[in-house]
C-alpha positions, -999 to 999 in steps of 0.1 A, spaced: 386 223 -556 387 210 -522 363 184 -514 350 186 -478 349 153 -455 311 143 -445 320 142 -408 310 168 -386 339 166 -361 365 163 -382 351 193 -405 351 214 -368 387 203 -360 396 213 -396 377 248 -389 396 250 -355 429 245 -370 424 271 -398 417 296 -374 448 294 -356 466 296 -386 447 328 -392 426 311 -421 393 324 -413 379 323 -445 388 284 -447 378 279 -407 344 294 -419 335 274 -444 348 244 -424 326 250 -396 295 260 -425 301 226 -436 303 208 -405 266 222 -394 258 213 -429 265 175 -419 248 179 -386 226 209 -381 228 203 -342 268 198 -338 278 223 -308 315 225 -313 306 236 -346 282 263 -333 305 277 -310 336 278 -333 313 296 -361 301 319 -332 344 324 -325 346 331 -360 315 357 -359 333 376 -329 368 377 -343 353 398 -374 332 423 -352 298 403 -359 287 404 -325 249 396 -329 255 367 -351 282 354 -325 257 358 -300 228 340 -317 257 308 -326 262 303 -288 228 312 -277 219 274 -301 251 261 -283 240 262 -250 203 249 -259 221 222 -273 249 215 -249 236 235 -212 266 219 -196 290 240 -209 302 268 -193 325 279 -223 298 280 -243 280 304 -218 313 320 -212 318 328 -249 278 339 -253 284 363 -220 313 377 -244 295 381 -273 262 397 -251 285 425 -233 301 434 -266 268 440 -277 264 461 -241 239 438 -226 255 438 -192 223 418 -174 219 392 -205 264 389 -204 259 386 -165 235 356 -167 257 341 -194 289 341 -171 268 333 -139 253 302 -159 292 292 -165 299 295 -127 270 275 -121 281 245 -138 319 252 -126 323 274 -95 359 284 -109 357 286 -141 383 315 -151 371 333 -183 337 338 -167 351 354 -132 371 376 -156 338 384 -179 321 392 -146 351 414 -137 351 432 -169 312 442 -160 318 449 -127 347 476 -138 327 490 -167 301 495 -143 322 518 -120 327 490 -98 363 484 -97 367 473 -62 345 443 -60 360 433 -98 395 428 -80 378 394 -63 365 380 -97 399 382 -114 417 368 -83 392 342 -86 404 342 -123 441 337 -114 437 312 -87 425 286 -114 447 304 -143 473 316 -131 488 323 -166 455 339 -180 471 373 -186 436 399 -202 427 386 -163 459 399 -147 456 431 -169 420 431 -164 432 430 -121 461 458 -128 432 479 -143 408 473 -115 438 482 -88 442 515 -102 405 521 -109 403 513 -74 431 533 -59 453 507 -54 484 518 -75 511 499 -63 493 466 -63 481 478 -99 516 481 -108 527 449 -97 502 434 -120 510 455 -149 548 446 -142 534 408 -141 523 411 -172 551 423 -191 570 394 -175 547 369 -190 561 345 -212 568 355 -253 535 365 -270 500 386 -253 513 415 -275 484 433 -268 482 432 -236 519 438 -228 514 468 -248 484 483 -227 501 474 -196 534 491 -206 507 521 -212 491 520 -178 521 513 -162 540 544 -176 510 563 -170 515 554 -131 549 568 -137 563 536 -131 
């Protein structure tokens, strides 16, 4: 039987590490633990609320980061990740408050121009998306969902060859993003190349 440490930050490193090993069950009951140390400990909120959206659990996840950013306002991953959770849960104006709270507190921050992207192109508004994931790029340049995310508002846009550069740009990105190398090899096909 494992015995689980009685410190908080250690029991959410722990929890961090399982996940990336693909542990979830473990990085579950690690983060479970750690809040059961200290009921208030953020990183610990927002990795069970990671945990909630990798299995689907959208509402929970939201509800994690939603007592993450009471706790710890100043973070704008933690508003990032609760505008993620709110526009899976198709709450465009609540996931739009979430990523403009993130860009409050950092102007630049990338994952919340591309969340604001997404919304702007599942809105039907494609061309004004194509600024938020520049914006994206600029600070990430190797954040490739965002340089999908731009080939997909190109084309929605009408922009095809620019689309197509971006969806080439992706393919070329370094070993991994097997998801997203697969959807742009899709889209890009679909442009006939």
């Amino acid at each position: 039987m494992i015995r689980w440490p009685g410190d908080a930050p250690l029991l959410h490193d722990l929890a961090a590490a399982a996940r990336v090993a693909g542990r979830t069950g473990e990085a579950t009951r690690a983060e479970e633990a750690a809040l059961a140390v200290d009921g208030n400990s953020r990183a610990a909120l927002n990795g069970l609320g990671l945990l909630q959206v990798d299995a689907g659990r959208f509402g929970e996840a939201a509800a994690s980061f939603e007592r993450a950013t009471a706790l710890e306002p100043s973070d704008p991953s933690f508003w990032t990740n609760l505008g993620n959770a709110r526009r899976e849960l198709r709450d465009a104006a609540g996931a739009a408050a979430a990523y403009q709270r993130a860009l409050a507190i950092d102007g630049e921050w990338p994952d919340a121009a591309n969340g604001l992207g997404v919304l702007l192109v599942q809105g039907n508004r494609a061309s004004e998306a194509v600024s938020w994931f520049d914006r994206a790029l600029a600070r990430s340049p190797g954040f490739v969902e965002a340089r999908l995310n731009l080939g997909i508002a190109r084309q929605q846009a009408g922009q095809l060859e620019r689309a197509r550069a971006s969806y080439r740009a992706v393919l070329g990105a370094h070993p991994g993003f097997r998801a997203e190398k697969e959807a742009a090899r899709k889209l890009l096909e679909g442009l006939g190349r």
